[in-house]
N, C-alpha and C positions, 0 to 999 in steps of 0.2 A: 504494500500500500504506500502510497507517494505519503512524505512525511514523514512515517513509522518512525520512532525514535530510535535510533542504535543500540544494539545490545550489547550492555557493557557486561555482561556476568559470560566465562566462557571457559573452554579446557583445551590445552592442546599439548602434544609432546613436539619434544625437543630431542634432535638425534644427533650423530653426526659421527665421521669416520666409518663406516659399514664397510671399506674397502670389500667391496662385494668381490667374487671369486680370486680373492687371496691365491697367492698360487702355494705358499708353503712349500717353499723347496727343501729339501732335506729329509722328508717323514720317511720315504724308502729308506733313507739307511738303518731303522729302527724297526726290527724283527717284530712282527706280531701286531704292527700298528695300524686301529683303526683309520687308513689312508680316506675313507668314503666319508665316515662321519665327521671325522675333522674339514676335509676339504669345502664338505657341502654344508661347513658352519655357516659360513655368513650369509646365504642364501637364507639357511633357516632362521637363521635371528634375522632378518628384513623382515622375512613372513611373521616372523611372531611379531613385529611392530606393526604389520599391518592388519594382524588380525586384534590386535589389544587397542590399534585407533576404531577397528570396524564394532567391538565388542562392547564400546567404551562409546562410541557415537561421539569422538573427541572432535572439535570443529576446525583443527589445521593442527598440519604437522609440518616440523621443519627438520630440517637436513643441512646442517653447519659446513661441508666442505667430507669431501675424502668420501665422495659415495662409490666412488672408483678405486681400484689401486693401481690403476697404469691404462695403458691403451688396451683396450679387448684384445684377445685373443682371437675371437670372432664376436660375431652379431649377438651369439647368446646371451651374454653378460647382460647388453641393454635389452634385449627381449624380455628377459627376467622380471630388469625391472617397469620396464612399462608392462606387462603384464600386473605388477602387484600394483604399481600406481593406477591402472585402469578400474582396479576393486573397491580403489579409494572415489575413483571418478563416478564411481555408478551410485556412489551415497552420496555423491555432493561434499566430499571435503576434499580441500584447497592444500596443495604442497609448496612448501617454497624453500628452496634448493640456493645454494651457492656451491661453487668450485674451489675445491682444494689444489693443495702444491699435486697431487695423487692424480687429480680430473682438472688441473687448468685446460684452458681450452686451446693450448697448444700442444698438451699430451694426446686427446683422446679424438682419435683420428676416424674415426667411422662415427658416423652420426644415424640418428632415428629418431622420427617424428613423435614428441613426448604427448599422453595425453590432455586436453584443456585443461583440467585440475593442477598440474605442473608448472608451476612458473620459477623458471632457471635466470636467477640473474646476470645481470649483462657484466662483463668483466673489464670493461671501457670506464667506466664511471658510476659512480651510485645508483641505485634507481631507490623507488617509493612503490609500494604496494598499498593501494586503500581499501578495505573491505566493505561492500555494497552493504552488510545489513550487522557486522559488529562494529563497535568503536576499537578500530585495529588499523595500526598503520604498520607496517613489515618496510624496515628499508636494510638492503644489502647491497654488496658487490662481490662476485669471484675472481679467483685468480685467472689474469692474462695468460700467465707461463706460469712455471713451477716452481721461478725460485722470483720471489717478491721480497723485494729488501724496505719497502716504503711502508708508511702509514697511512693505510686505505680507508680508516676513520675520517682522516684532515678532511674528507670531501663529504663525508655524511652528512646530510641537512639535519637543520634542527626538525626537533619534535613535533611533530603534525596536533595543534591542539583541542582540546578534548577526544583526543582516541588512547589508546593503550598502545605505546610504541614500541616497537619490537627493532634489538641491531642486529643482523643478522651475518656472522663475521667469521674465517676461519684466519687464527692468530696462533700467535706465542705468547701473547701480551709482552711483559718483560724478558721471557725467558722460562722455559722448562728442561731439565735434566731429561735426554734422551730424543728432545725434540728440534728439529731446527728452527732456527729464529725468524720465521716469517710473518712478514705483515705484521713487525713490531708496534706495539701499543703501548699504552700505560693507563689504569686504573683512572687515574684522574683524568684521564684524557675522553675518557668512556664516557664519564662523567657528565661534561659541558656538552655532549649532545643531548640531554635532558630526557634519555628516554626509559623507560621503565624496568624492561628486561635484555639484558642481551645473552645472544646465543653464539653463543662460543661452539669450537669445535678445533681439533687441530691435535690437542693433549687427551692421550688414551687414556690417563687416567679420573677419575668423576672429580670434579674440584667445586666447590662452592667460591667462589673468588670474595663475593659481596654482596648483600641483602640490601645493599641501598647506595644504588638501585643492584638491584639482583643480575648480577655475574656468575655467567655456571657454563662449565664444564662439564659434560653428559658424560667423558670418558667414550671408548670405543663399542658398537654395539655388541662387539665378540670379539671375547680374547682369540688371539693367533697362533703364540707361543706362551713357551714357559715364565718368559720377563711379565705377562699383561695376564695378573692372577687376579682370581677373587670376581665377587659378580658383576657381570654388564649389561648392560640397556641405554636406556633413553632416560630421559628425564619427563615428571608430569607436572601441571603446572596450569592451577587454577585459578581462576579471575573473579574476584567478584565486585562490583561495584568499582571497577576500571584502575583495580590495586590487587597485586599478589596475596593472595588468602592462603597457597600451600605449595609446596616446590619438595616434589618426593621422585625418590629413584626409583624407577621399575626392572628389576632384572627382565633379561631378554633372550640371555644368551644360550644357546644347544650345548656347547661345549665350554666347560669351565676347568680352568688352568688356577694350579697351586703348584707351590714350593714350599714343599716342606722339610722344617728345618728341624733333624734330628740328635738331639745332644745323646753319644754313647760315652759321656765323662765315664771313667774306671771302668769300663766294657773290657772283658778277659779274653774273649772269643766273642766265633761267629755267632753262637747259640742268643747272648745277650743283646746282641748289636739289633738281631732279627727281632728280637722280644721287644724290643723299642720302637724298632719300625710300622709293625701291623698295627699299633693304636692310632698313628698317624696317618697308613691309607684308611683306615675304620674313620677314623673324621676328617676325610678330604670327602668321603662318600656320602658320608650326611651333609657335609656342608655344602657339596653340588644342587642340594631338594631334587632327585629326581634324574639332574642329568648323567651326562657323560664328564667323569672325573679324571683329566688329565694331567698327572702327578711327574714332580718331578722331588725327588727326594737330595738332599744332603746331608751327609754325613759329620758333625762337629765333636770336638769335645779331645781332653788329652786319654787315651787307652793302650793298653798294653796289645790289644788286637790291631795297632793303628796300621803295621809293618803288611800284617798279611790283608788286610783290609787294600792295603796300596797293590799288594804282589799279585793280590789272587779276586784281582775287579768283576772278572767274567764269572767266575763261580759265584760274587757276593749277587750277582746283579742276578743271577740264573734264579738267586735263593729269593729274594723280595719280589721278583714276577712270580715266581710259587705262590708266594703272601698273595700277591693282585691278582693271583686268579681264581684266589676263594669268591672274592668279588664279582666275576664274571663279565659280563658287559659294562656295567655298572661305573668300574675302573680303567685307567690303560698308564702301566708306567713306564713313562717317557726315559728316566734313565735313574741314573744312580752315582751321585757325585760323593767321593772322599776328601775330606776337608778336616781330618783328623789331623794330630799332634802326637809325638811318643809320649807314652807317661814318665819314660825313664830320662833321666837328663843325658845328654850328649858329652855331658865334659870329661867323665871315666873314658867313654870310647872315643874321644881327639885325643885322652893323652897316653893311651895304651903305644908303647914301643913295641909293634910287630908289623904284619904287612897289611892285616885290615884295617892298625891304627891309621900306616903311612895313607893306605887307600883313602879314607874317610877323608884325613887333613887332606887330599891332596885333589878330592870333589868338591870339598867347602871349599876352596880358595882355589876352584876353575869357577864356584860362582859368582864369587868376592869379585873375583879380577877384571870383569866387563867381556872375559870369552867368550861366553855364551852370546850376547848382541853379537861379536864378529863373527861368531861361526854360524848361525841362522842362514846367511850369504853363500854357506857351502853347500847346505840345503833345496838352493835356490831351484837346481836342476830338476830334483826329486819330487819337487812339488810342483814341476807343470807337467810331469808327467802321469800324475796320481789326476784318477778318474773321480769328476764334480760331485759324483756323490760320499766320497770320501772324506775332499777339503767342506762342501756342505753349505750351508750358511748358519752364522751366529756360532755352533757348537760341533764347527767339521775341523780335524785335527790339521794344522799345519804345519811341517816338519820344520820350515824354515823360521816358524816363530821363536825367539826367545824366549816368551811365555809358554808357549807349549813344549818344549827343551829344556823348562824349568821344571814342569812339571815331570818330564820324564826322571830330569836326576832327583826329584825328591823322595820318587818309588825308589828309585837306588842305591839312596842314605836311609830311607827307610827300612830296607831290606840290610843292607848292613849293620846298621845299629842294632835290628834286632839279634841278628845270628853273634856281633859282638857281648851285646848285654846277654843275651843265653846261654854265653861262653862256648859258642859256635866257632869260635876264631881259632880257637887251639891248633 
């Protein structure tokens, strides 16, 4: 009806990051892993956004940057999701999209006709979205290209008055650990464009930044790997009388990722180490509600098992997939890291005069001496010849690393301190 007053009271989620068909390169090198379920995560957490906006009859949803995570592959990717956004199209709610460093619009090279509910903003300059029957104004901009060093704020207009203003932004703001620094911000700067809510996206993990005006970080809608633990979704976010009334996190995710941090302080053997571990996937499994719990375990604490724990990794790890498959589907462990200490001090076995002393003193000061940085370089060969599922990404071994070279002689001191301190050396 011509007039009708606008309706200030509303609900809508707030998403961002869906880096929709992730490719996860590396899960092949890990025996036993569910490749299907993990893969066809992010698919499922979009559909579960779209079926909790359809459930929920929420009146717009937004999508902060990174709905992409690179150029398709093929068509499918966007088929996908105009498919899910057409589900939204058929009830009458409104999407409104920006472009990440992930989908600038210089990454994603195939295009397809989005449905009218979809409004992708322009990556040229700001735009303004005014909603025909809420008091709601949405202004954003995406990213050009991929790597954005400016402040895409400076051009936002001010607040559209009497509506609920929405910023609609994928940033770093200042700066986050892990993330690069694009389309840097600053709080205060958010600020002076006088709008109500902004919709961040960019940092995977949930952040409330500010309540006034409300600053948030939804986090990513599905963890990936083992670093992006704990639960994810969207964000909800209700209106009433053209002011924030509740800003609540919604899990969303298929597959849920933990690290969990195992203390075996004074562990004698494998028998105790293992007694440790199972209560830990036992609450990675409750604490998933339901889904798939992708664990990745480490090992702390100083013990006298610390030697063999280092020596004998493929047997420990054989023993704790035992553990994860009382679990069934339920679980899947991703792997199994030692991060132990010897309980016994090292200073008897540097000063023992024999040849395991010499050997000891003579690995501690190849690590003292900066060899290890030179000789990674001799490595170099070795490691372009080793097959991509091997070196991996994030947690594939590289022989020419000096962190992973460190790693190796610390199994080696390990193993020798113990056969010295058991008076193995004789």
């Amino acid at each position: 009806m011509i007039g009708s007053p606008l309706r200030d009271g509303f609900t809508f989620l707030h998403a961002a990051d869906v880096h929709l068909d992730s490719p996860l390169r590396g899960l092949a090198r890990y025996p036993g892993a569910p490749v299907d379920a993990i893969r066809g995560a992010t698919r499922a957490a979009l559909r579960n956004l779209v079926d909790l906006a359809l459930d929920e009859r929420v009146d717009f949803l937004l999508i902060a940057g990174d709905l992409y995570d690179g150029d398709w592959k093929d068509y499918n990717t966007g088929l996908f999701f105009v498919a899910e956004m057409t589900r939204l199209a058929e009830q009458d709610i409104p999407v409104y999209v920006v472009a990440g460093n992930h989908d600038a619009e210089s990454t994603i090279t195939r295009r397809l006709r989005l449905p009218p509910n979809v409004h992708l903003f322009a990556t040229s300059t700001p735009e303004t979205r005014v909603h025909a029957t809420l008091a709601l104004a949405v202004h954003g901009r995406g990213f050009p290209r991929r790597e954005v060093t400016e402040d895409l704020t400076r051009d936002y207009p001010a607040a559209v008055a009497g509506r609920f203003n929405i910023g609609l932004l994928h940033t770093a703001l200042t700066g986050r650990d892990g993330h690069a620094p694009y389309a840097p911000c600053s709080e205060d700067g958010l600020r002076t464009r006088g709008y109500d809510y902004w919709a961040l996206g960019h940092v995977h993990q949930r952040e409330v930044v500010s309540a006034d005006p409300w600053i948030v970080f939804p986090g990513n809608l599905q963890g990936r790997h083992a670093r992006e633990t704990g639960a994810k979704g969207a964000t909800r976010v209700v209106v009433e009388d053209g002011a924030v009334a509740r800003v609540e996190h919604v899990a969303l995710d298929e597959v849920r990722w933990f690290h969990c941090m195992v203390d075996v302080d004074g562990a004698d053997d494998l028998d105790t180490v293992l007694a440790r571990v199972e209560p830990a996937l036992a609450g990675a499994v409750h604490d998933a509600e339901g889904r798939l719990a992708a664990v990745r375990v480490t090992l702390e604490g100083a013990c006298r098992a610390h030697a063999r724990l280092r020596a004998e990794h493929r047997h420990l790890l054989a023993e704790c997939r035992a553990l994860a498959a009382a679990h069934g589907s339920a679980l899947w462990l991703e792997t199994v890291r030692v991060r132990t200490r010897p309980a016994q001090s090292l200073d008897a076995a540097l000063a023992r005069d024999d040849a395991f002393g010499g050997l000891l003193r003579a690995i501690h000061a190849l690590e003292g001496d900066g060899a290890l940085d030179a000789s990674g370089a001799l490595f170099t060969d070795l490691r372009n010849k080793l097959p991509a599922e091997l070196l991996g990404a994030g947690d594939g071994f590289d022989p020419a690393s000096p962190a992973a070279l460190r790693e190796v002689l610390d199994d080696v001191k390990a193993l020798l301190t113990e056969r010295l301190l058991a008076g193995g050396g004789e």
